[in-house]
N, C-alpha and C positions, 0 to 999 in steps of 0.2 A: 310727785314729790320726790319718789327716790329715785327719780330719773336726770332731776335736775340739783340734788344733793351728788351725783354720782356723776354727774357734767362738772360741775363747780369744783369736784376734788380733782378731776382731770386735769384740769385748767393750771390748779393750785401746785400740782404735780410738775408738771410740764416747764411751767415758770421758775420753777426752782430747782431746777435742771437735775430734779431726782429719777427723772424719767431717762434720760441721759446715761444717767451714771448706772444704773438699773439695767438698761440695754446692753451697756458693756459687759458689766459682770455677767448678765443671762449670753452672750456670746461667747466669753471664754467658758464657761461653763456645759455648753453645748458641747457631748463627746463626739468623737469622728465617726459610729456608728448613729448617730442622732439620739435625741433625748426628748423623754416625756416632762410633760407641766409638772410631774411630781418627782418625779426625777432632779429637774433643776431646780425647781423649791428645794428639796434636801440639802443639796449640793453648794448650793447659796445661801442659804437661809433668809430668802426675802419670800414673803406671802404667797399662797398659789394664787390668790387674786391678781398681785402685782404682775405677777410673772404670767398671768394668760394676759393680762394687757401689754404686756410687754410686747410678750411674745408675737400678740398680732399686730404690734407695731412695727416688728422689726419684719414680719412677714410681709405687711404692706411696702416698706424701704426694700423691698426684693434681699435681705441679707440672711433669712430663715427661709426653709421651705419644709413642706409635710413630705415626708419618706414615708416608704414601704410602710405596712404594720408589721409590730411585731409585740411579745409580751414586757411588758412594763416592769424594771427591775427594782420596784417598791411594790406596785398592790399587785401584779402577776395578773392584771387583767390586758387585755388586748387593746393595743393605741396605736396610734400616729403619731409617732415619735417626727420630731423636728431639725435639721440637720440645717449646717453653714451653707448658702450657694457657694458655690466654687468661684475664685477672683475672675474667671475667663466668662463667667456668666452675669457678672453686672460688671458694670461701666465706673465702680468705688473701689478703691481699699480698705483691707482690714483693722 
């Protein structure tokens, strides 16, 4: 049931090019050392649900990618901060 109430918002998302526009703002958002899930939730103020979907969105389109760890400059625990690929490593623009 909340598998397919949590497909169906995806859908509804997607279509209404909130996912879109979500994507952008979590890319400008992303610092040049890279950024954690909570980190860009702050920074943007959209959901950390949204933004870990997002975010694996934009990891699947190759335009994020997981860095180094390091500590998380909200909860000071240890993450996987997420960083831009560089323009000479995908075949898109910014």
């Amino acid at each position: 049931m909340i598998k397919d109430t949590s497909r169906l918002a995806y859908r509804e998302i997607q279509e209404e090019g909130t996912s879109c526009n979500q994507k952008e703002v979590i890319l400008k958002a992303v610092s040049m050392e890279g950024s954690s899930l909570k980190e860009i939730s702050q920074e943007t103020g959209i959901e950390i649900n949204a933004v870990s979907g997002r975010v694996n969105d934009l990891k699947k389109e190759g335009r994020l990618e997981t860095i180094a760890k390091r500590r998380c400059r909200v909860t000071g625990r240890l993450i996987s901060p997420v960083a831009k690929v560089h323009k000479n490593q995908a075949s898109w623009d910014f």
